[in-house]
C-alpha positions in Angstrom: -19.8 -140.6 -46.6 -15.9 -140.1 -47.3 -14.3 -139.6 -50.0 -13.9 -143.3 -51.4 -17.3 -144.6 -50.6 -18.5 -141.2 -52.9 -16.3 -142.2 -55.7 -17.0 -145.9 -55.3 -20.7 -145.1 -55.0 -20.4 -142.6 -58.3 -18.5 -145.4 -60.3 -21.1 -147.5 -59.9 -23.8 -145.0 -61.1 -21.4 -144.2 -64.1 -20.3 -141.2 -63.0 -16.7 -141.2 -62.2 -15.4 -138.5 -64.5 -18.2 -136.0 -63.1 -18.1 -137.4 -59.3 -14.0 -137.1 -59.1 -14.7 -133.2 -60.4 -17.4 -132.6 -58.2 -15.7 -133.6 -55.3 -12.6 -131.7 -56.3 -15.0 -128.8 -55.8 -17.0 -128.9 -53.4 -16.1 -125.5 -52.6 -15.5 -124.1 -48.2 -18.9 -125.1 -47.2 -17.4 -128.4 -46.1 -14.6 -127.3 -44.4 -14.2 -125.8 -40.7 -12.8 -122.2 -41.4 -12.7 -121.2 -38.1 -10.3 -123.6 -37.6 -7.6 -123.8 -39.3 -4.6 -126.8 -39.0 -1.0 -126.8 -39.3 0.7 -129.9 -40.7 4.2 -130.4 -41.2 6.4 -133.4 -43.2 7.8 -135.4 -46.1 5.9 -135.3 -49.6 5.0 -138.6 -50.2 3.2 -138.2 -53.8 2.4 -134.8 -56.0 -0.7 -134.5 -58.4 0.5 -131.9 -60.2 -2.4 -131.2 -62.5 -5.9 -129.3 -62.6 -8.1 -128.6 -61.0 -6.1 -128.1 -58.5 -2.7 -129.5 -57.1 -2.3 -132.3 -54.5 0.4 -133.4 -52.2 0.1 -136.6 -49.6 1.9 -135.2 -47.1 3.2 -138.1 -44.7 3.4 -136.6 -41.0 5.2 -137.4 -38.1 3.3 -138.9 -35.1 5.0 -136.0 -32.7 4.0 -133.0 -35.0 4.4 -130.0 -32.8 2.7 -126.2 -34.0 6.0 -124.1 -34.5 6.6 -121.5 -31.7 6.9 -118.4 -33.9 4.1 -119.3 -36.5 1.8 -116.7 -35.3 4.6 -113.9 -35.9 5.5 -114.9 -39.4 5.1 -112.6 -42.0 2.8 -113.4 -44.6 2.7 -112.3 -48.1 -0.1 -110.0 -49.0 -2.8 -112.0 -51.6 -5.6 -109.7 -54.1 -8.1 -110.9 -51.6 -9.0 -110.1 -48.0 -7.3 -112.6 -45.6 -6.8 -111.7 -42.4 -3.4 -114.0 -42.6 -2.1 -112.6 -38.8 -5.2 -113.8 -37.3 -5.2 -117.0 -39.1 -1.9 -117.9 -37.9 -2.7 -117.0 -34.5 -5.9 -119.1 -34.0 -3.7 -121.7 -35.9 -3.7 -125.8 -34.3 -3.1 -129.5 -34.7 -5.3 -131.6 -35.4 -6.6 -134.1 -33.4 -7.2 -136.9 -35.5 -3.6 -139.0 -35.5 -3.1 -139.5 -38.9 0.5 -139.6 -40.4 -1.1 -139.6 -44.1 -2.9 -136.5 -45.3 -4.0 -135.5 -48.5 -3.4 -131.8 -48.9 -5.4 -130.0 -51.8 -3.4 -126.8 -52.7 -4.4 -124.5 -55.6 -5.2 -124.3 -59.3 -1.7 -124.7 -61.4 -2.6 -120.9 -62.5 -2.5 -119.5 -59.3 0.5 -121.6 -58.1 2.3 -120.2 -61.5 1.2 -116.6 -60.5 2.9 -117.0 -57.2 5.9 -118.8 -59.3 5.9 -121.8 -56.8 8.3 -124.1 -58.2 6.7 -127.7 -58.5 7.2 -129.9 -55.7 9.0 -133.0 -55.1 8.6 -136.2 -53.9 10.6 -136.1 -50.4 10.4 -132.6 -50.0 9.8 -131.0 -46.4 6.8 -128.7 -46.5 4.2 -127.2 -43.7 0.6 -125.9 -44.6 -2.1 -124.3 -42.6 -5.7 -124.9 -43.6 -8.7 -126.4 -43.1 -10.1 -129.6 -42.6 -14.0 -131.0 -42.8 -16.1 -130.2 -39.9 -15.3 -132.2 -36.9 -11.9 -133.3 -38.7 -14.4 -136.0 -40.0 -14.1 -138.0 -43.2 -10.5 -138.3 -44.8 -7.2 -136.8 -43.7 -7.6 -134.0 -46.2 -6.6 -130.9 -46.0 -7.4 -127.3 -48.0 -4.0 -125.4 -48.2 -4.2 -121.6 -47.1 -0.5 -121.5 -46.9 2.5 -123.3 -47.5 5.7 -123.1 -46.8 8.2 -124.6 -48.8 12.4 -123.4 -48.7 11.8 -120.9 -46.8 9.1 -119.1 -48.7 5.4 -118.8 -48.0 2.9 -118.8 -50.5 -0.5 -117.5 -49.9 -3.3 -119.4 -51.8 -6.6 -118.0 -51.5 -5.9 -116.0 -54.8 -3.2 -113.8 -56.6 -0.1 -112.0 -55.1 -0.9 -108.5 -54.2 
């Protein structure tokens, strides 16, 4: 079931307040973490809000994996992400959508790493995860982003 047929499904039970939450969080379980994505483009629309932020990132159809991501240097989080490995294992995906939804942190954490909020038309990349399979909708979990030449880690809280 994707993401539309569960909230269309949970609307017509009468739960659309709790269904939109709980599939807000539905936690890493459903995502492939040993395979994480790069994506790259044009903001399309922001969410600013809680629980968590969200971008629809509009792609190009030619997206290619940057030549030195593996050798960028990351910024050290409070938890223990192996970021070095993560960009080196780092792909495309190989679904061909040009419309993701990207799902990045709470507004707390983004404060603590004093992102600046982001704006429509803005250029951005992210590595993270999609579902299992890259099945369901174009949605990705943000590990990193990188946005005017900063990278913010989002896991948790600057080290």
């Amino acid at each position: 079931m994707d993401r539309r047929d569960f909230l269309r499904t949970a609307t017509a039970l009468g739960g659309s307040a709790c269904a939109g939450w709980a599939w807000a969080h539905h936690g890493w379980s459903s995502f492939d973490q040993d395979r994480p994505l790069y994506l790259e483009g044009r903001v399309a629309e922001v969410r600013w809000r809680n629980p968590h932020a969200e971008l629809v990132l509009e792609v190009p159809a030619d997206l290619q994996l940057p030549a030195d991501l593996a050798r960028r240097e990351l910024p050290r989080q409070s938890a223990p992400v192996d970021g070095a490995a993560l960009l080196a294992r780092t792909g495309l995906p190989t679904r061909k959508d040009t419309r993701w939804e990207v799902e990045l942190a709470p507004l707390f954490r983004l404060n603590q790493w004093q992102m600046p909020q982001i704006a429509t038309g803005a250029r951005v990349a992210v590595v993270g995860f999609t579902f299992k399979e890259e099945k369901g909708d174009a949605l990705l979990r943000a590990e990193y982003l990188f946005l005017d030449g900063k990278i913010y880690g989002l896991r948790s809280a600057p080290a």
